[in-house]
N, CA, C and O atoms as a Tripos MOL2 file, in Angstrom:
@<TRIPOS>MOLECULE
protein
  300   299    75     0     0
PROTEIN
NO_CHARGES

@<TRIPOS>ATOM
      1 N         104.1680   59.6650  115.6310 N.3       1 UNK1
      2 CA        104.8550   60.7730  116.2710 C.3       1 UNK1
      3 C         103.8350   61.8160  116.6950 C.2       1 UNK1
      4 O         102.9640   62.2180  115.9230 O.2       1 UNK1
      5 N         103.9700   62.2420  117.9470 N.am      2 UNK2
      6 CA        103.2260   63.4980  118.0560 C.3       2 UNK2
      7 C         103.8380   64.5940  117.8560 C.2       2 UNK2
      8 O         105.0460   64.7980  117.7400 O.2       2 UNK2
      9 N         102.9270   65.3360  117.8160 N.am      3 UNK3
     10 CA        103.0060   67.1700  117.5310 C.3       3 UNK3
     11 C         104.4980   67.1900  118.1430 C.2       3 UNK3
     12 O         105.3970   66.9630  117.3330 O.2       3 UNK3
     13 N         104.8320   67.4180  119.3790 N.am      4 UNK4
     14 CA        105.5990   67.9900  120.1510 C.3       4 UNK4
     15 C         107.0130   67.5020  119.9370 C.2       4 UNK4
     16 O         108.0060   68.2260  119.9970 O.2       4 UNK4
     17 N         107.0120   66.1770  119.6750 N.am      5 UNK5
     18 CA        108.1050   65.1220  119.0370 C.3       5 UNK5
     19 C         108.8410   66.0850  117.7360 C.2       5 UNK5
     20 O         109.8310   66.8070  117.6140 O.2       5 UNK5
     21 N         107.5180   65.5290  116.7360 N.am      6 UNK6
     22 CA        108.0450   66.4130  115.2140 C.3       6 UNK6
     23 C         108.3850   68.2640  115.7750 C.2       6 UNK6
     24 O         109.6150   68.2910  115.8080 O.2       6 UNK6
     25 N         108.0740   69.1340  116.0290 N.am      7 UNK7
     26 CA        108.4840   70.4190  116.4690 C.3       7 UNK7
     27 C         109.5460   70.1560  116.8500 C.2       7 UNK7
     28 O         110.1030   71.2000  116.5080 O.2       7 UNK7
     29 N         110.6530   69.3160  117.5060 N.am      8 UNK8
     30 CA        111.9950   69.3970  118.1320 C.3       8 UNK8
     31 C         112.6550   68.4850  116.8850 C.2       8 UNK8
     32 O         113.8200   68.7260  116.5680 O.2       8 UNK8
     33 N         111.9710   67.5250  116.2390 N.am      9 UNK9
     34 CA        113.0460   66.7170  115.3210 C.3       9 UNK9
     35 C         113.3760   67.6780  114.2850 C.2       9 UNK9
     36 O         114.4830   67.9830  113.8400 O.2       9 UNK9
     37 N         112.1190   68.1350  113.9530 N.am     10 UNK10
     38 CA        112.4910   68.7910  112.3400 C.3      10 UNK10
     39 C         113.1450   69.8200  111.7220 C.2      10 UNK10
     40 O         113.4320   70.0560  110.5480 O.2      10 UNK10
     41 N         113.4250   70.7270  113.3970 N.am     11 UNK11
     42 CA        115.0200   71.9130  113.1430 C.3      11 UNK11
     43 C         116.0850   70.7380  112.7040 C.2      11 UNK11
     44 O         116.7980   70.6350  111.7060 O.2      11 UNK11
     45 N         115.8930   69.8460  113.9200 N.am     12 UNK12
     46 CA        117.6570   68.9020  113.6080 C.3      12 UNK12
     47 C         117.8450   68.4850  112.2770 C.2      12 UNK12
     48 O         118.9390   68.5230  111.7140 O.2      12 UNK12
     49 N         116.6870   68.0440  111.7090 N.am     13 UNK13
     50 CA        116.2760   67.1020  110.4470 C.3      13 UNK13
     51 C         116.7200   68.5090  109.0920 C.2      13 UNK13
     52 O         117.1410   68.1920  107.9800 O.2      13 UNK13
     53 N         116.5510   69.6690  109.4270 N.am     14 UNK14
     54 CA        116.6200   70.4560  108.4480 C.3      14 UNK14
     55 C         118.0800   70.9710  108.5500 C.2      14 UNK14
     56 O         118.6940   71.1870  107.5050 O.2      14 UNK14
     57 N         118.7120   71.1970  109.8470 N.am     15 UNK15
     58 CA        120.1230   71.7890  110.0880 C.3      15 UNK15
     59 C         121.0030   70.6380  109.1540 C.2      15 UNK15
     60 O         121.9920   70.9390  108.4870 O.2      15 UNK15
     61 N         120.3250   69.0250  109.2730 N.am     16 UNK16
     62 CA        121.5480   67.9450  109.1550 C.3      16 UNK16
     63 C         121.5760   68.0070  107.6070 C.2      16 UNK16
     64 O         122.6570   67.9410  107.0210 O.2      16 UNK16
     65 N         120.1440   68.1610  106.7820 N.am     17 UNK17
     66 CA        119.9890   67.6350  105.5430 C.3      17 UNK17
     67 C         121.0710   69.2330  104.7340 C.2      17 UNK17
     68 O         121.7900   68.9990  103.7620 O.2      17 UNK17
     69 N         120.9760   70.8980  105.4100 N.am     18 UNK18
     70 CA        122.4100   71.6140  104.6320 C.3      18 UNK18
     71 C         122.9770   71.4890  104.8990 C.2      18 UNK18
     72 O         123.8410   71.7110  104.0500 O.2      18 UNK18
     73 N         123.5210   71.0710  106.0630 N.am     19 UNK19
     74 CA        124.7650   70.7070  106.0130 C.3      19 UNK19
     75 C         125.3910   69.4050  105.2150 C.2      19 UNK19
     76 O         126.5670   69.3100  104.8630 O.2      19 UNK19
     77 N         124.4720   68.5320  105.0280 N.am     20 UNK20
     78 CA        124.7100   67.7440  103.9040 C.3      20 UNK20
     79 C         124.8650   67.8590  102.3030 C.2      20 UNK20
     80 O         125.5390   67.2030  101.5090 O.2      20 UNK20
     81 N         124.0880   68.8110  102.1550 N.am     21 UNK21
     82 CA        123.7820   69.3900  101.1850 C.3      21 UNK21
     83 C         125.0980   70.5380  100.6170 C.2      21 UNK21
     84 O         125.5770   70.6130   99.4850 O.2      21 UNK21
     85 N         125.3530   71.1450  101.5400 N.am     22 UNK22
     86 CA        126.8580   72.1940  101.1760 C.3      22 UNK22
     87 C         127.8650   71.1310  101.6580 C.2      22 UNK22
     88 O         128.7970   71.8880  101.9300 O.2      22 UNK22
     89 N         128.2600   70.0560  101.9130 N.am     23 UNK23
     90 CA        129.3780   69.9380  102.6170 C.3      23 UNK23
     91 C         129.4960   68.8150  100.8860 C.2      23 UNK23
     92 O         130.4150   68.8570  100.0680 O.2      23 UNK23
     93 N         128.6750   68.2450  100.8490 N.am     24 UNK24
     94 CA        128.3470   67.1010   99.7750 C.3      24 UNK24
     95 C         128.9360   67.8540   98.6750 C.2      24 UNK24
     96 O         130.0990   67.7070   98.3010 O.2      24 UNK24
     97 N         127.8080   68.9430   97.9960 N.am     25 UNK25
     98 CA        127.8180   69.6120   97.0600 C.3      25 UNK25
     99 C         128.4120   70.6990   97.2940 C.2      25 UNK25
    100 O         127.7300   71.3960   98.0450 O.2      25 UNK25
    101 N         129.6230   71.2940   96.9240 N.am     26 UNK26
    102 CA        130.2080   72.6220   97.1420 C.3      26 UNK26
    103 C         129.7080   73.8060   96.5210 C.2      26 UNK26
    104 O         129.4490   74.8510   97.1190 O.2      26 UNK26
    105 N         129.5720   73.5810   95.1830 N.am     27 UNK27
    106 CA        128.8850   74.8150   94.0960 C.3      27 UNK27
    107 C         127.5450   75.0330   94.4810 C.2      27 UNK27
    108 O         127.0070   75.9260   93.8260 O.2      27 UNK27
    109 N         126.7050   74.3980   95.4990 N.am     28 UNK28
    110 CA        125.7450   75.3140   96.1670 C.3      28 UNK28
    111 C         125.9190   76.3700   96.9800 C.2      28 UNK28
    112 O         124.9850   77.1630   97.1100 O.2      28 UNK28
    113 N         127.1420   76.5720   97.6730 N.am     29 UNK29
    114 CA        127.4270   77.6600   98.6730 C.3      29 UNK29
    115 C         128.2950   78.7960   97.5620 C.2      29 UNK29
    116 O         128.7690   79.9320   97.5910 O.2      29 UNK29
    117 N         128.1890   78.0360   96.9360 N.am     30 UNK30
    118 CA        129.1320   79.1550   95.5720 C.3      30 UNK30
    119 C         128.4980   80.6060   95.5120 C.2      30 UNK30
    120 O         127.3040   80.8060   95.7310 O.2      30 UNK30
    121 N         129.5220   81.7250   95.1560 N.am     31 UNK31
    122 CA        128.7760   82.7680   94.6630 C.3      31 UNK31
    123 C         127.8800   82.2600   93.7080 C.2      31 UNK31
    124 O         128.0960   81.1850   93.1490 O.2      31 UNK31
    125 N         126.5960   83.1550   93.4090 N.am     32 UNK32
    126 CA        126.0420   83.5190   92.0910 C.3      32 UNK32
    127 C         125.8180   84.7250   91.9320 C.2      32 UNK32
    128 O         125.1640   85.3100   92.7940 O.2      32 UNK32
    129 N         126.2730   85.3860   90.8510 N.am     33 UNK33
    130 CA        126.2580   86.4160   89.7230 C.3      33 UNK33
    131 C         125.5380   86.9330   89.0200 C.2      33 UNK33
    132 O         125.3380   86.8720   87.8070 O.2      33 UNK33
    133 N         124.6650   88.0740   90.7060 N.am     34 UNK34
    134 CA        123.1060   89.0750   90.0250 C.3      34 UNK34
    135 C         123.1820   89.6780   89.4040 C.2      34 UNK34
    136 O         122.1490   90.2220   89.0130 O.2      34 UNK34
    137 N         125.1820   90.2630   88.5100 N.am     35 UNK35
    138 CA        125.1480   91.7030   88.2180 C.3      35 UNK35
    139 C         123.9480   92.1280   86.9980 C.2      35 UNK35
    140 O         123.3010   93.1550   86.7920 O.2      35 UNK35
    141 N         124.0020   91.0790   86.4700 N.am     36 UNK36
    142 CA        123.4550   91.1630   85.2410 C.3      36 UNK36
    143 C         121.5920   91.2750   85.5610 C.2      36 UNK36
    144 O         120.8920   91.9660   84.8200 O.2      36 UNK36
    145 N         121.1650   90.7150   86.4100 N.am     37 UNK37
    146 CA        120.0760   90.7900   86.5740 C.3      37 UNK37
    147 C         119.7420   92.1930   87.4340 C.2      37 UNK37
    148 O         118.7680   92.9420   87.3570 O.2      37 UNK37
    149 N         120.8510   92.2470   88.2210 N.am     38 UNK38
    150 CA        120.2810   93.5740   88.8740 C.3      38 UNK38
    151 C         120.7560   94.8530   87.8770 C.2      38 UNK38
    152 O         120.6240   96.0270   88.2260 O.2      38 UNK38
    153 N         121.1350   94.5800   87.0190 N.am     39 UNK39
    154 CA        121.1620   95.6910   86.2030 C.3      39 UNK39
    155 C         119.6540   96.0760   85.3470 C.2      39 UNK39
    156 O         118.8780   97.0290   85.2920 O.2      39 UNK39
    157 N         119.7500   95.0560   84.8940 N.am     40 UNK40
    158 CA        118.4730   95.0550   83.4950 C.3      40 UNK40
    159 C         117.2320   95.1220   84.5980 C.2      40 UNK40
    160 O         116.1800   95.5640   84.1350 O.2      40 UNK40
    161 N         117.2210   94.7000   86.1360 N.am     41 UNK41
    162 CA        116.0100   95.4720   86.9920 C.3      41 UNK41
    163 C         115.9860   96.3320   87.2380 C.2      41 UNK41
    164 O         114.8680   96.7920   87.4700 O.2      41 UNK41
    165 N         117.1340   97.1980   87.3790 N.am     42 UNK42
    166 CA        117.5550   98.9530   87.4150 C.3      42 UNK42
    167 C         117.0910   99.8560   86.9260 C.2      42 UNK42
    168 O         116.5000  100.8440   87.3610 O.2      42 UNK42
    169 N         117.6210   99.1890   85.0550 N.am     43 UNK43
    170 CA        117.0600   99.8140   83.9540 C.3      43 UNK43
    171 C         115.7660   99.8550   83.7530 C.2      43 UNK43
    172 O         115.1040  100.8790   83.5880 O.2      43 UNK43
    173 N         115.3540   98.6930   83.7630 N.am     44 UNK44
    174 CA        113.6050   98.4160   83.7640 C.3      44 UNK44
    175 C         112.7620   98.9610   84.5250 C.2      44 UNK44
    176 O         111.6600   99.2840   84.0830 O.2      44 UNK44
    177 N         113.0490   99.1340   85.5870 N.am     45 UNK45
    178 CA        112.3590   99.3140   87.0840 C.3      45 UNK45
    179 C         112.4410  100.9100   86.9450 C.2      45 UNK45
    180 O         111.7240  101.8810   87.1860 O.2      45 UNK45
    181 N         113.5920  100.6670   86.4740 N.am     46 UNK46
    182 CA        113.3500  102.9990   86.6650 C.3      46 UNK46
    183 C         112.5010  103.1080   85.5430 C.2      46 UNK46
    184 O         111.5040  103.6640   86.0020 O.2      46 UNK46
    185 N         112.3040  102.8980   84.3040 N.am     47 UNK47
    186 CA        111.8980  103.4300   83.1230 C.3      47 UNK47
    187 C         109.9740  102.9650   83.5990 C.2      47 UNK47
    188 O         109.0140  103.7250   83.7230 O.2      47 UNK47
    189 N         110.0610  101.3120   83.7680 N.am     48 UNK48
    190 CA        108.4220  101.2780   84.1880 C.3      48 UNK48
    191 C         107.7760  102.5080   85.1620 C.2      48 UNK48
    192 O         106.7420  103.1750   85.1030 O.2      48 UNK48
    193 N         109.1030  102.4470   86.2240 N.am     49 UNK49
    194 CA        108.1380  103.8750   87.4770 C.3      49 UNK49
    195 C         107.8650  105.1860   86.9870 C.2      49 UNK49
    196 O         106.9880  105.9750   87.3370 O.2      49 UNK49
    197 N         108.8770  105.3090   86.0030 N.am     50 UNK50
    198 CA        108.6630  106.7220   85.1340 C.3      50 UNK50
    199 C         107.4280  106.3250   84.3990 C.2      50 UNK50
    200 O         106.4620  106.3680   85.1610 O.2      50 UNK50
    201 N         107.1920  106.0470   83.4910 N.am     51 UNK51
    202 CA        106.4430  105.6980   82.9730 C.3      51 UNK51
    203 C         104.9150  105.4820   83.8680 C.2      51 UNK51
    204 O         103.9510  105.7590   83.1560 O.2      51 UNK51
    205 N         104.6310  105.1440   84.9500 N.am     52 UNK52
    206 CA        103.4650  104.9250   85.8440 C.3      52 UNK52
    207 C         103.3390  106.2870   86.2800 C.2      52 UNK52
    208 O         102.3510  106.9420   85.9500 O.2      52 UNK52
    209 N         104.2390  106.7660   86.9830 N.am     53 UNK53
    210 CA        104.4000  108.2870   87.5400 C.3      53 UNK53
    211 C         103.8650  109.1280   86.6990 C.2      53 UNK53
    212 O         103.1330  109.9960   87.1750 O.2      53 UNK53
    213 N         104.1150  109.0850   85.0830 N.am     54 UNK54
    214 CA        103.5670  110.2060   84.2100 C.3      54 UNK54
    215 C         102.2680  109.7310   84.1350 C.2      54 UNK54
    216 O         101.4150  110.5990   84.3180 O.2      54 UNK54
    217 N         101.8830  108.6600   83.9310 N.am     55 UNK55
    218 CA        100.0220  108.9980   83.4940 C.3      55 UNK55
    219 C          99.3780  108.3100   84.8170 C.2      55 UNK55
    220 O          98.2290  107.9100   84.6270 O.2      55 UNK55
    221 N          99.8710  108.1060   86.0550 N.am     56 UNK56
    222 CA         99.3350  108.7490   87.4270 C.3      56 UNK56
    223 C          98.9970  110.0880   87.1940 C.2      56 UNK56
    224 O          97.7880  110.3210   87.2080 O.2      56 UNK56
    225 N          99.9480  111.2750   86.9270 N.am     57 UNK57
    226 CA         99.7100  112.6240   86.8040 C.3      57 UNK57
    227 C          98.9910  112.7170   85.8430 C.2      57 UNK57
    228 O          97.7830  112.9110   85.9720 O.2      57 UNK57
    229 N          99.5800  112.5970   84.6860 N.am     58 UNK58
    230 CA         98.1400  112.9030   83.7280 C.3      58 UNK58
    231 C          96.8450  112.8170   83.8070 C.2      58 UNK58
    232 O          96.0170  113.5870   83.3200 O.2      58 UNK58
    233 N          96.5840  111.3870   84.7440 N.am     59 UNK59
    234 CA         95.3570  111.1240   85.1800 C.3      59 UNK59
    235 C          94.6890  112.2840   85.9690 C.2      59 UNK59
    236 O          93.5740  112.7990   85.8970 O.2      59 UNK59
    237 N          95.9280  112.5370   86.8560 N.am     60 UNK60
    238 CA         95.2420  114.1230   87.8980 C.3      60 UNK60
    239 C          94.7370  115.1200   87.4260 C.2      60 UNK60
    240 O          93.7470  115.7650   87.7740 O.2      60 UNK60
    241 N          95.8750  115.3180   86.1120 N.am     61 UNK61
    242 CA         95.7600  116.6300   85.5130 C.3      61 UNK61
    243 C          94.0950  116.5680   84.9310 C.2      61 UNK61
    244 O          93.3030  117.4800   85.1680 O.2      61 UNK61
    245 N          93.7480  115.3890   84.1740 N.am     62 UNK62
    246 CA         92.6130  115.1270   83.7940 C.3      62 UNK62
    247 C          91.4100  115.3360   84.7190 C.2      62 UNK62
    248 O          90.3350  115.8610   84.4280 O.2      62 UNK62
    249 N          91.7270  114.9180   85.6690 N.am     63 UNK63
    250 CA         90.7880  114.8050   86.1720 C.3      63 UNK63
    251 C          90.4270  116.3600   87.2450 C.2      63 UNK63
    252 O          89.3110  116.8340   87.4540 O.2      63 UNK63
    253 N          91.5700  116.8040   87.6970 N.am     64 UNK64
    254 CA         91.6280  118.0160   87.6450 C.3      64 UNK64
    255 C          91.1650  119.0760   87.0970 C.2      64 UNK64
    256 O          90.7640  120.0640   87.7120 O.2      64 UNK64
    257 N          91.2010  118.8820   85.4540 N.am     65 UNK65
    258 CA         90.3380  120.3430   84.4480 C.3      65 UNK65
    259 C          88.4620  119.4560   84.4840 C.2      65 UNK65
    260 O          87.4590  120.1520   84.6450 O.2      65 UNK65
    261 N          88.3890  118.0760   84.3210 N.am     66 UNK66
    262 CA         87.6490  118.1840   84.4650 C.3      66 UNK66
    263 C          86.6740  118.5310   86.0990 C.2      66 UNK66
    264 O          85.5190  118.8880   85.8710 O.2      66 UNK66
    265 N          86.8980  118.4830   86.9900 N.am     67 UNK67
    266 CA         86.2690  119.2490   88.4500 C.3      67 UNK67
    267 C          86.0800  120.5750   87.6570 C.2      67 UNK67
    268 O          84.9040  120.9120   87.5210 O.2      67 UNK67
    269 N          86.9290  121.3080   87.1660 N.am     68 UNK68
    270 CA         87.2310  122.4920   86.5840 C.3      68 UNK68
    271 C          86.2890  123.2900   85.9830 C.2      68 UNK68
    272 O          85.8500  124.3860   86.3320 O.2      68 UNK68
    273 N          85.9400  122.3370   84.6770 N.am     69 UNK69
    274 CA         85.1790  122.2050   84.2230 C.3      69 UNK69
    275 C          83.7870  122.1610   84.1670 C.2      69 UNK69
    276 O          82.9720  122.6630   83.3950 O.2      69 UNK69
    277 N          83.6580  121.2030   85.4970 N.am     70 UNK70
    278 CA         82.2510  120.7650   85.7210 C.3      70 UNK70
    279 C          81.8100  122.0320   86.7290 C.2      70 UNK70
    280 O          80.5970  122.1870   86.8730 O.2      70 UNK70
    281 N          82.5720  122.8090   87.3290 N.am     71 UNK71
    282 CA         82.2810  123.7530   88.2140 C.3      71 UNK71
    283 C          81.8250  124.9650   87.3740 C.2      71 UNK71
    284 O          80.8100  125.6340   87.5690 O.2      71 UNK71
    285 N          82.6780  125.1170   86.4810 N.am     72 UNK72
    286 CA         82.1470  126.1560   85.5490 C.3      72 UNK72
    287 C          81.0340  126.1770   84.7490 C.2      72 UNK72
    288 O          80.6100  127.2380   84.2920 O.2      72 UNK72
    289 N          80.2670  124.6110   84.4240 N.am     73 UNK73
    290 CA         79.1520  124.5070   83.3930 C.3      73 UNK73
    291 C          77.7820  124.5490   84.6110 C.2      73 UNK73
    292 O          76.7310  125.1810   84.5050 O.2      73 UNK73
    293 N          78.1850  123.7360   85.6440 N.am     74 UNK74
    294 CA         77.0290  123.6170   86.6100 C.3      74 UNK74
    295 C          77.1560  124.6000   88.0800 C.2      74 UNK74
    296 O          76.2900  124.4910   88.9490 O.2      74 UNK74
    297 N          78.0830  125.3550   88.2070 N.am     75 UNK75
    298 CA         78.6630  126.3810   89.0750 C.3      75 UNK75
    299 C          78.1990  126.1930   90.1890 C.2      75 UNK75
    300 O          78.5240  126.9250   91.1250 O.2      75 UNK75
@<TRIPOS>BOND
     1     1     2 1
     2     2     3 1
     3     3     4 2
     4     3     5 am
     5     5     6 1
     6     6     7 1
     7     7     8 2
     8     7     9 am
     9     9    10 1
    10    10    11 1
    11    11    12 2
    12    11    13 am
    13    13    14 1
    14    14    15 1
    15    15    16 2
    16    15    17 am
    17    17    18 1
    18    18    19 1
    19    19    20 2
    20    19    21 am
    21    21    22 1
    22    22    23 1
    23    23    24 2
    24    23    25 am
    25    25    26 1
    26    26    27 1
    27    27    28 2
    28    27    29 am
    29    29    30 1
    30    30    31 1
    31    31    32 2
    32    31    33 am
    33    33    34 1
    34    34    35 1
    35    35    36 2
    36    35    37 am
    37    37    38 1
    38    38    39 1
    39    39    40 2
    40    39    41 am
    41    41    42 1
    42    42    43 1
    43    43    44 2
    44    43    45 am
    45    45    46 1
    46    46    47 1
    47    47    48 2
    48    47    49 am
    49    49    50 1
    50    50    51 1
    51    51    52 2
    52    51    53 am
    53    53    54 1
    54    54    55 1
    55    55    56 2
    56    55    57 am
    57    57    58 1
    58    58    59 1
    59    59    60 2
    60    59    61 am
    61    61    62 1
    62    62    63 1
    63    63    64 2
    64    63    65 am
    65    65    66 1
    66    66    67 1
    67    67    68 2
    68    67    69 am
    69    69    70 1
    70    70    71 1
    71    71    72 2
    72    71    73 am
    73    73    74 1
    74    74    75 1
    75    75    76 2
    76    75    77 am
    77    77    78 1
    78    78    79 1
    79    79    80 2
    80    79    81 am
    81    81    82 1
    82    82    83 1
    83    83    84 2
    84    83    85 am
    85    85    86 1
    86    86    87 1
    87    87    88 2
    88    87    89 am
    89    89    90 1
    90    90    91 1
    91    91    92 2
    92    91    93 am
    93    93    94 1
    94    94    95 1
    95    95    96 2
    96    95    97 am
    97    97    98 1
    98    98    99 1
    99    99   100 2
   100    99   101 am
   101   101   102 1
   102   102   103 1
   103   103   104 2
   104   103   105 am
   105   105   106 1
   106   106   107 1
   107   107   108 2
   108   107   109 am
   109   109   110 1
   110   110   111 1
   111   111   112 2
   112   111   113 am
   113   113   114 1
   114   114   115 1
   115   115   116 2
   116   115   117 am
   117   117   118 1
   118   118   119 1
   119   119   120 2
   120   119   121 am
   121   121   122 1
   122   122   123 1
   123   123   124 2
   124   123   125 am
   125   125   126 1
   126   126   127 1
   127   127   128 2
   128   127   129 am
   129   129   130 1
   130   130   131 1
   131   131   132 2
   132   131   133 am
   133   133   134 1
   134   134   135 1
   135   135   136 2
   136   135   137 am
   137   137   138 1
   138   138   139 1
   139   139   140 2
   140   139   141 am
   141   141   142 1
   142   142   143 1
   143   143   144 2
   144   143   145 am
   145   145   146 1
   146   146   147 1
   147   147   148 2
   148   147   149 am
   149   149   150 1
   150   150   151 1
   151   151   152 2
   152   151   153 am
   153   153   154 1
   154   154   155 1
   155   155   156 2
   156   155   157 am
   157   157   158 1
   158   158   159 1
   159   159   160 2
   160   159   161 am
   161   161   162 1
   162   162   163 1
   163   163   164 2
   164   163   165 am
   165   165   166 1
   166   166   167 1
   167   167   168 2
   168   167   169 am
   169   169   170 1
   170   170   171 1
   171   171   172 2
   172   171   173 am
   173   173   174 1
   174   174   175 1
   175   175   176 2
   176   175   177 am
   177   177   178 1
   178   178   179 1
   179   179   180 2
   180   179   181 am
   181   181   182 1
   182   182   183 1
   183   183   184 2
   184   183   185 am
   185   185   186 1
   186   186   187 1
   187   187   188 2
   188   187   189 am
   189   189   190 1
   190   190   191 1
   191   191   192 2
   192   191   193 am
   193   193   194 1
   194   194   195 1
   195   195   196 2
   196   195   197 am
   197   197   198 1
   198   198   199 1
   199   199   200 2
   200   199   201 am
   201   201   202 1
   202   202   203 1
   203   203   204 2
   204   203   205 am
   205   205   206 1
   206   206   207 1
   207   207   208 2
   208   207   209 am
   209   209   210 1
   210   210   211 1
   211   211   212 2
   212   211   213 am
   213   213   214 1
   214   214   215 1
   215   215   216 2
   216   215   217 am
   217   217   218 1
   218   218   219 1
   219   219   220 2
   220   219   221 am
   221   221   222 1
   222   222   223 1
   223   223   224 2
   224   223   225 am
   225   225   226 1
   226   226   227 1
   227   227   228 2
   228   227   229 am
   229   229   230 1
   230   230   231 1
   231   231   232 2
   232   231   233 am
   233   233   234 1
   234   234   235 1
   235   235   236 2
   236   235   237 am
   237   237   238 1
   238   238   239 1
   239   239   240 2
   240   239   241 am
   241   241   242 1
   242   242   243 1
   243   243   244 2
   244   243   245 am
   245   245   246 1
   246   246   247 1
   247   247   248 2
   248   247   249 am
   249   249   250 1
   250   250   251 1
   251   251   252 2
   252   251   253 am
   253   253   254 1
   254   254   255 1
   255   255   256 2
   256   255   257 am
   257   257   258 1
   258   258   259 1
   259   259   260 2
   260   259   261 am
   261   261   262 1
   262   262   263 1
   263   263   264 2
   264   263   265 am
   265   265   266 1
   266   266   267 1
   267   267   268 2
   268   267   269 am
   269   269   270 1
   270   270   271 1
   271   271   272 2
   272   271   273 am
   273   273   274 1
   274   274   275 1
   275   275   276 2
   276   275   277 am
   277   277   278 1
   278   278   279 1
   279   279   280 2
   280   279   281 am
   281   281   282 1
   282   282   283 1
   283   283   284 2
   284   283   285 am
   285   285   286 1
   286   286   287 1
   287   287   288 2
   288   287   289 am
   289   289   290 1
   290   290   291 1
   291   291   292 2
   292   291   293 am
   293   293   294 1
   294   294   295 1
   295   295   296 2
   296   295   297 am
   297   297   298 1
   298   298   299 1
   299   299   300 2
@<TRIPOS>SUBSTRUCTURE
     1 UNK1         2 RESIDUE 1 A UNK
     2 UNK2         6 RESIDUE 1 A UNK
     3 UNK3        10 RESIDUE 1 A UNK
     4 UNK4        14 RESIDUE 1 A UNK
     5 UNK5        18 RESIDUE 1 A UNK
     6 UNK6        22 RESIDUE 1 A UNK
     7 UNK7        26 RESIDUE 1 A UNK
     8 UNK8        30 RESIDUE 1 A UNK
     9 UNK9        34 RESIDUE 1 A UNK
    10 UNK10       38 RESIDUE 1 A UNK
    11 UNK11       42 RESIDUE 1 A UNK
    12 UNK12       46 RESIDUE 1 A UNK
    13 UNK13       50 RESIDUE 1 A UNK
    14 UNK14       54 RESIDUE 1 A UNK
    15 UNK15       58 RESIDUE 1 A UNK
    16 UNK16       62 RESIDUE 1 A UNK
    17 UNK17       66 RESIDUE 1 A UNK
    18 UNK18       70 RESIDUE 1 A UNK
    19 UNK19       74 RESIDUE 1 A UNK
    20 UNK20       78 RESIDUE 1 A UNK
    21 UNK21       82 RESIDUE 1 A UNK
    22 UNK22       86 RESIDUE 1 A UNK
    23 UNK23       90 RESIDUE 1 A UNK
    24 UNK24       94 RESIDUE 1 A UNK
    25 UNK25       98 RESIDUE 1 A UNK
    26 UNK26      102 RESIDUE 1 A UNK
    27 UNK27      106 RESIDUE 1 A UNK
    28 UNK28      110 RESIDUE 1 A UNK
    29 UNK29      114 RESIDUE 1 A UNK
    30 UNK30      118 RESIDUE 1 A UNK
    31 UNK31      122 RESIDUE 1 A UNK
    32 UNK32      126 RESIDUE 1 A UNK
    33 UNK33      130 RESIDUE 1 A UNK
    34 UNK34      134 RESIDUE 1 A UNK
    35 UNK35      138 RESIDUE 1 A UNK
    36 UNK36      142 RESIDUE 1 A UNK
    37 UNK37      146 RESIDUE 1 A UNK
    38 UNK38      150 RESIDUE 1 A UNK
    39 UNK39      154 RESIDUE 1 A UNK
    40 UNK40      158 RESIDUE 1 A UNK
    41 UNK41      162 RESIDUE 1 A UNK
    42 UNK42      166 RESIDUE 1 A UNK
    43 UNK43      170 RESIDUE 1 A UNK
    44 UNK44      174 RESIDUE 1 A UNK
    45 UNK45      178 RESIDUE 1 A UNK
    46 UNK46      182 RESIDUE 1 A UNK
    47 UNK47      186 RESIDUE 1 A UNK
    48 UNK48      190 RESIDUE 1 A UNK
    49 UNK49      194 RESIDUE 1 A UNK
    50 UNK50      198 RESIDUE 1 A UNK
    51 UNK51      202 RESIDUE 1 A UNK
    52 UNK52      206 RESIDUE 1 A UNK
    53 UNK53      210 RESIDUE 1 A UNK
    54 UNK54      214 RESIDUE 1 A UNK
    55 UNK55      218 RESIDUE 1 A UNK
    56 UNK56      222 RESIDUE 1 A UNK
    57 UNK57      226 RESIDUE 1 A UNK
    58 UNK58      230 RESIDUE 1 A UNK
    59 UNK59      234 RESIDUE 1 A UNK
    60 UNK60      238 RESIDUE 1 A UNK
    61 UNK61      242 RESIDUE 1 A UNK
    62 UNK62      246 RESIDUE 1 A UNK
    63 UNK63      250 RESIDUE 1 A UNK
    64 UNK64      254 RESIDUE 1 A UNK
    65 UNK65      258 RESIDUE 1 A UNK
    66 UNK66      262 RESIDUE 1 A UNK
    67 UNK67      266 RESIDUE 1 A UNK
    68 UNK68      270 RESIDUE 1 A UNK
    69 UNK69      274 RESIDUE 1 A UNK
    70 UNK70      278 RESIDUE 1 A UNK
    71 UNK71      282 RESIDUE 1 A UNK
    72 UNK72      286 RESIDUE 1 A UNK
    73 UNK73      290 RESIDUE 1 A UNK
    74 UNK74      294 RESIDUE 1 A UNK
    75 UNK75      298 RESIDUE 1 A UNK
């Protein structure tokens, strides 16, 4: 097969194999049920960014007195 052949078969080849695939198997087109996961990423996800956000700043603050610092010993 050449290039140009496979580029036009392999949409058809991929459209035929879901539709085989959902028509065959039904409980693949089924809902599935993130609540639970998008919760506990909610919870998690806010508490990690808090958590990064404060010693991002702290880091500033640090680094902040020290400029501070260093201006005042070597002026």
């Amino acid at each position: 097969m050449n290039k140009q052949s496979t580029n036009k078969v392999l949409p058809l080849l991929t459209a035929a194999v879901a539709i085989a695939v959902v028509t065959i198997v039904p409980e693949a087109s089924a809902a599935i049920d993130v609540s639970a996961a998008t919760t506990a990423i909610t919870g998690d996800g806010t508490a990690a960014v808090t958590s990064i956000g404060t010693a991002i700043l702290g880091l500033a603050g640090v680094a902040v007195v020290f400029r501070w610092a260093k201006a005042a010993i070597f002026g």
